[in-house]
N, C-alpha and C positions, 0 to 999 in steps of 0.2 A: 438929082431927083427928077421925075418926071413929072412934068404939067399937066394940069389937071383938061379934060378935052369940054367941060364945062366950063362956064361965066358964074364969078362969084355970086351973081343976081342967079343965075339959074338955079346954082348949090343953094344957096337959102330958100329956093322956091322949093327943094326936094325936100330940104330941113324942115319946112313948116308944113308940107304936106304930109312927110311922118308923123308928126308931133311932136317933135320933140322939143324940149324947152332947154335950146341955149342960150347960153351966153354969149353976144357979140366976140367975146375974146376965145369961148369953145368954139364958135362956129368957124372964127378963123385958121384956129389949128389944125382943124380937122380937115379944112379947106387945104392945107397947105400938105398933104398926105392923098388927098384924094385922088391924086393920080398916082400913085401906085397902086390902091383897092382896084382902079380900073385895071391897070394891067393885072392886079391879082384872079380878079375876075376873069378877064378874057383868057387868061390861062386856063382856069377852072373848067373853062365851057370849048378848049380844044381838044384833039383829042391827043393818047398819051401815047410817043413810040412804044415799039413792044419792047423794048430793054428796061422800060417800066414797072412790067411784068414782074409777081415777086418770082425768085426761081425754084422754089421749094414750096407741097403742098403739103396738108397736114388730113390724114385719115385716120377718121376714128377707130379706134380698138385695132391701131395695130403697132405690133411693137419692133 
């Protein structure tokens, strides 16, 4: 599993500045995942080879 590229002191600063109302033992979990959402994220915002691409397009009204 990947490490998170945050300080659990920074993660709970992110956590209280969302609002959200955890529990020290939610807060740690989620702690403990947080570095994959990073790399899920930086995925998201690269960009996609073309074999990505679906290969098939879909036009209306024809048969």
């Amino acid at each position: 599993m990947m490490k998170p590229s945050i300080s659990e002191q920074d993660f709970s600063v992110l956590v209280a500045q969302a609002g959200l109302p955890l529990s020290a033992e939610q807060q740690r979990d989620i702690y403990a995942i947080y570095g994959l959402v990073e790399q899920q994220v930086a995925r998201m915002h690269a960009p996609l080879p073309r074999a990505a691409e679906p290969a098939l397009t879909f036009t209306p009204g024809s048969k």
